[in-house]
N, C-alpha and C positions, 0 to 999 in steps of 0.2 A: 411575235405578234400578240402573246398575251400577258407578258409579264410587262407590257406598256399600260394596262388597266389595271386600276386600283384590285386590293384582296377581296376576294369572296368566299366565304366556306362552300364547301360542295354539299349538293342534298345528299340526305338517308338513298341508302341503296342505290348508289351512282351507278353500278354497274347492268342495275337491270332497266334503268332508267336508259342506258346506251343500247343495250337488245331491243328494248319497246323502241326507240326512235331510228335506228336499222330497219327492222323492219316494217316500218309505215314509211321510209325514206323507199324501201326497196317494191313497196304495196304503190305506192304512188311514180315510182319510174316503170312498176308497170303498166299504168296507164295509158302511157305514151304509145303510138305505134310502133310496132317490133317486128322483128322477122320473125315469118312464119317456123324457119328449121331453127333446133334447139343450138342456143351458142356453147360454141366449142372450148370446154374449158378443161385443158389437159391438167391432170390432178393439182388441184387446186386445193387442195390440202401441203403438196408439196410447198407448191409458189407463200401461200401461208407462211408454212412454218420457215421458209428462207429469209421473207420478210420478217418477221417476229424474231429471228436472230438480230436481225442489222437496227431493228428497233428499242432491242433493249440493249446491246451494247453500245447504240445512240443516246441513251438516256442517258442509261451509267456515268457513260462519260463526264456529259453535261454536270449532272448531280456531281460527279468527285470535284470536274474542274469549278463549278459555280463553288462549292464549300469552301475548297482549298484557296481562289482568290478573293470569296467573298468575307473570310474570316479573318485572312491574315488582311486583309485589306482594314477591316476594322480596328487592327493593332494597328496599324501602318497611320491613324487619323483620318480627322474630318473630308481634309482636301484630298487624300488616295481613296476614298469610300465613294465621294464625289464624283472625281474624274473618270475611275473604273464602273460606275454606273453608267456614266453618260456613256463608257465606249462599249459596255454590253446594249445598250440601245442603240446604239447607232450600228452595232453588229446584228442585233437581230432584225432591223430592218431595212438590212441589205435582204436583195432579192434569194431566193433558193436557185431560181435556174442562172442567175448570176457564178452565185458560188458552186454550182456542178459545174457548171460551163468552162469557169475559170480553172477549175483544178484538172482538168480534159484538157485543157490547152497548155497549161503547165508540164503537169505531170508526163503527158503523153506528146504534144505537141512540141513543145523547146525541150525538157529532158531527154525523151525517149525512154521511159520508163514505162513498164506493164503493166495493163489493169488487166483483170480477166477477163472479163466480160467484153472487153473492147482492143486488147492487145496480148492475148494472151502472153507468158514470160516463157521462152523456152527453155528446157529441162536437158541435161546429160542423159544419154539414155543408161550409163552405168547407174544412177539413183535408185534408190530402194522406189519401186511403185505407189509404197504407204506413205514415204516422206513427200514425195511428190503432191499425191490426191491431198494431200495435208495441209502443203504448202498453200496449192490453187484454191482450197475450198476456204483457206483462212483468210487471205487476201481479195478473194472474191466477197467475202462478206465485209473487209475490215473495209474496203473502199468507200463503198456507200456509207457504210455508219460513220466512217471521218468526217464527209462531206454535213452528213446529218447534224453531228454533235457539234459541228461548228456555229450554226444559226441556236441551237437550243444551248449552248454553253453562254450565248448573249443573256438569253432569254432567263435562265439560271442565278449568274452573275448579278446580273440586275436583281432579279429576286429575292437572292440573299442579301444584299445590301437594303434595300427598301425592308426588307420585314424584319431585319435586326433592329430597324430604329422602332419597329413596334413593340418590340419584348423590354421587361423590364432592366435595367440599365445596374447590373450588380458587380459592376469591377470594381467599384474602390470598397464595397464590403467586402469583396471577395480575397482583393491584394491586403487590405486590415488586417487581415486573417492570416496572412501568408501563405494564401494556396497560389502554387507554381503557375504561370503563364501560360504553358502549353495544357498546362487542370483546366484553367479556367478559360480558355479556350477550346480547348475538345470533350471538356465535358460539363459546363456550366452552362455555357454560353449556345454551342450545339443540339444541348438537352432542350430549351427554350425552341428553339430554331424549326426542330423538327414537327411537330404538328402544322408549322404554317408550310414550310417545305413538300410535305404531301399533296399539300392540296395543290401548290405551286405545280409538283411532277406527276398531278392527275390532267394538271388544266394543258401541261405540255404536252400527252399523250392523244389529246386528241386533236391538236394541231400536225402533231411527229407524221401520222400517216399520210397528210396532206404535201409533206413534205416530201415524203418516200416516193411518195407516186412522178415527181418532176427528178427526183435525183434517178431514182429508176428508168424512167424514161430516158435521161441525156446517156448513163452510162450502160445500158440495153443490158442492164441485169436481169436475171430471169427471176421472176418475184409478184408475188401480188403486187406493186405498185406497177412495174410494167407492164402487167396483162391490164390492167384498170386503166392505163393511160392508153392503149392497142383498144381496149373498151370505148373510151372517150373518143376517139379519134374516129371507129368506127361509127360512133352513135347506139350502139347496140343497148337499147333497153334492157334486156333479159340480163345482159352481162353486167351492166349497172345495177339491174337489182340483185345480182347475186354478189358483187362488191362491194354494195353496201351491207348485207347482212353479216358477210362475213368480215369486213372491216369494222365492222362495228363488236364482233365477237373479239375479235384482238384489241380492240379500241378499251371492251370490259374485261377482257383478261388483264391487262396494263394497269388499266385503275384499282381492279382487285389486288396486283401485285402491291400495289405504293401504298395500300392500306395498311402492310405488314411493319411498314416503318413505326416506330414506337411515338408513344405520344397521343392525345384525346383531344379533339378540337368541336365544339357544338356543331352540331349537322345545321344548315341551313332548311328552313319548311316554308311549304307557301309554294304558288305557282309559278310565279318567278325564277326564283334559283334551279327547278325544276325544267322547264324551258333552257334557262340561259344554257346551262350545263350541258349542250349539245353540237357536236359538230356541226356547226351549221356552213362554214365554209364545204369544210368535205360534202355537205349534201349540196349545197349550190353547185360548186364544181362540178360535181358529178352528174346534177342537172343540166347543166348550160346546153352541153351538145344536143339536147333534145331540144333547147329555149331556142336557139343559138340564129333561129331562121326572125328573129324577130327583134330589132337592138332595143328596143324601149321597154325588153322585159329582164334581160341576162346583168346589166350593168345596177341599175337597182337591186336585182338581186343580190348582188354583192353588199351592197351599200342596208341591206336590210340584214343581210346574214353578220356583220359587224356591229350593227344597230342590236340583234338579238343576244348574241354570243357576249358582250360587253353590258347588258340587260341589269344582270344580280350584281355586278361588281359595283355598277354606280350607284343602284337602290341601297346596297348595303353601304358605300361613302354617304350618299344621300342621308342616309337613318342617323351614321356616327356624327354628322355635321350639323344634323338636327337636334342633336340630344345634347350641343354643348351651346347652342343660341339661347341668350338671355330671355326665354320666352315666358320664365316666371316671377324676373324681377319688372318686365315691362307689366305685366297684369297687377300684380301690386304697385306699384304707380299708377295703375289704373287705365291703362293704355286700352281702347277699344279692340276689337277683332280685326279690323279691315288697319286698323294704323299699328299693328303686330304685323297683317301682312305686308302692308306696305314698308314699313322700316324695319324689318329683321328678315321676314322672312325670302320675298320677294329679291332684292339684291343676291340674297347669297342662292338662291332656287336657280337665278337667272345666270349666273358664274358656273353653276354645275353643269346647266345644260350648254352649257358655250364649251366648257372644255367637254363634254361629252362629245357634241361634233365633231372640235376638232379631233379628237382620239378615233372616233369611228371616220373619219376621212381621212385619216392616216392609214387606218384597216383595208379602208377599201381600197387605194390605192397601189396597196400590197396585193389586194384579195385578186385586181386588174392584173396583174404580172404575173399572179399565179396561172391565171386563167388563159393570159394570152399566151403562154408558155406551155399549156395543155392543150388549145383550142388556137391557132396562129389563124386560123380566119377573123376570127374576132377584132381582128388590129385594124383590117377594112372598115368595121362599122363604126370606128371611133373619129373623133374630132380630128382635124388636119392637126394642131400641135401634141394632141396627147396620140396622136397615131404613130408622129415619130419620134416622141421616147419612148414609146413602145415595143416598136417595130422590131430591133435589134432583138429582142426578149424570144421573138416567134422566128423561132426555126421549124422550119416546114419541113426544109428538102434537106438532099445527102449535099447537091451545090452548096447553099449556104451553110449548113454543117463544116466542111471544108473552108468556107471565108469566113469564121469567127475561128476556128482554130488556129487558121494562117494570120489573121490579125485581131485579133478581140477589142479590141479598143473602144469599139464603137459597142459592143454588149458592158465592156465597166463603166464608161460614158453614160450608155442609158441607163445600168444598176445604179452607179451611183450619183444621179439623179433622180430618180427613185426614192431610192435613199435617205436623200437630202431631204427631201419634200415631206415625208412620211416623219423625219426624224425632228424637222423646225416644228410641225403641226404636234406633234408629242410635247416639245418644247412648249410650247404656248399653250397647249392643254392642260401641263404643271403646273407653268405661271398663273392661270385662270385660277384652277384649283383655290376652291375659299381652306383658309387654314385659320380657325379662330383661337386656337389653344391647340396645347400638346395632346396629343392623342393617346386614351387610355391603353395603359400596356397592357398587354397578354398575358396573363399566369400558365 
């Protein structure tokens, strides 16, 4: 979902910029009318830190696998850098409750294979105790973070490939030289790579939780993402403000963590990147159940939390796009103000914003699947054709739980339509994209 918008640097002090926006997210869900008795939140320090395992062994993943195809892809040429980009977008906008769903119906459904959380694996009872707790606690975690790093290994993939072509281009100095291929791929070409990579596996972290929360829920792991979806579900303000604060603490311990990656990238300043730089899906989301009695207010919602979150990425394409228009050889010729705007400016202004649409109606579309997949009443308030691509998405009951395991078809039918839809609008958001010259590389 974010590695489909152009790069943005992230502001100075990301991390406390995510605490101040927790909680004025969590000061404004309490607003909202709540229960009077305190919500019940069995140590929630624990659900935390279970979450926070399956979140950075979800990153990890991402990040080795995005390096590892995105580099040797670049050995491999133009058309394998190509094809393997377009299939990490097209993977990362596949739905998430898609890809729970499907691996619950695989895994557990036609294999017969154990997850913890939803089929426990029986044990000999001659086994050591220790290998045992060992076994379950690994697999319990390693599940969800599979399901996780599969949508962010898109999201990665892509990344790597797009921001290689921004770093300066030093292979045939480098082979001149005679330094070894596997040199100057892991450590020339890498070294470059990293500062943009950060910022790439800061902007993933705060999508990651968004994701947790739906994987959590299908696979009824016990975690901050499934007490937060048991939150949603219920409507419980109090519980929403206390999931945002604290999702937002893990959202800035993540970003502090990716800081450590080596490498110096200008911070972005100004109120913009400041702004964008915010879960603002997770704070809609999180919102909706309290919106949810009202359809002309939760659906916008979305489409505005896309609109923001996408804000710094295009202002910053916007700036680089501006700074390479002939706008000081047309004034020496003598060209007026209004016929600068009109033949330079204008056309290429009107391109940005066309694929900026389509890219945030790509978001939102997603952002609708996320939602209908937390919130399965929501698919009522929608249009008769977008209710039934939808519909499949929103599992209510343990009944339909059972008829997507027993036949899924009709949930990859609706993902990947979905999919499609989200994936052609990205397409044509490229295409729009003005490209007047190569773009200044990175040092």
């Amino acid at each position: 979902m974010i590695s489909q918008q152009p790069f943005s640097p992230s502001p100075r002090w990301l991390p406390l910029h995510l605490l101040a926006g927790g909680i004025a997210a969590a000061a404004l869900a309490l607003l909202f009318p709540h229960h009077s008795a305190a919500s019940a939140t069995p140590s929630l320090w624990s659900l935390c830190g279970s979450s926070l395992i399956v979140l950075v062994i979800g990153l990890l993943l991402a990040l080795c696998v995005g390096l590892i195809v995105g580099l040797h892809a670049r050995q491999w040429g133009a058309h394998a850098e190509r094809s393997l980009a377009f299939l990490g977008r097209a993977l990362a906008c596949l739905p998430v409750v898609v890809v729970a769903w499907a691996f619950v119906s695989g895994w557990i459904g036609s294999l017969g294979w154990p997850v913890e959380s939803l089929m426990p694996a029986p044990f000999p009872d001659t086994q050591a105790s220790g290998r045992v707790w060992f076994a379950q606690a690994l697999w319990l975690h390693f599940a969800p973070a599979l399901i996780l790093a599969l949508p962010l290994c898109g999201e990665m993939v892509h990344a790597v490939i797009v921001d290689g072509t921004a770093t300066r281009d030093l292979e045939f100095s480098l082979r001149s030289r005679g330094v070894p291929a596997s040199s100057r791929l892991w450590h020339h070409h890498l070294r470059q790579l990293l500062p943009l990579l950060r910022v790439r596996l800061q902007s993933l972290c705060l999508v990651a939780p968004v994701y947790l929360i739906i994987i959590e829920d299908a696979l009824h792991f016990l975690g901050w993402g499934g007490w937060m979806a048991q939150s949603m579900h219920a409507a419980d303000a109090k519980a929403l403000a206390l999931g945002f604060a604290s999702g937002a603490g893990m959202m800035s311990l993540l970003c502090a963590c990716a800081c450590l990656l080596p490498g110096h990238l200008k911070p972005a300043s100004g109120a913009v990147p400041a702004l964008a730089w915010q879960p603002w899906l997770f704070w809609s989301l999180g919102l909706l159940p309290l919106l949810s009695g009202s359809p002309l207010l939760w659906l916008p919602a979305l489409g505005l939390a896309a609109l923001l979150s996408s804000s710094a990425a295009w202002f910053h394409a916007w700036r680089s796009v501006q700074a390479r228009l002939p706008l000081d050889a047309a004034r020496s010729f003598g060209a007026s103000r209004e016929e600068i705007w009109r033949q330079h400016i204008t056309p290429v202004l009107l391109r940005m914003v066309g694929a900026w649409v389509c890219c945030v109606a790509a978001q939102t579309l997603l952002g609708v699947a996320a939602a209908c997949a937390l919130q399965p009443r929501l698919v009522e308030k929608l249009a008769a054709p977008l209710a039934g691509l939808y519909r499949p998405l929103a599992i209510a009951s343990v009944q339909e739980a059972s008829q997507t395991l027993a036949d899924p078809a009709a949930l990859l039918q609706s993902g990947g339509g979905i999919a499609l839809a989200a994936l052609c609008l990205i397409q044509v958001s490229r295409i729009v994209h003005p490209r007047l010259s190569p773009e200044p590389h990175v040092r």
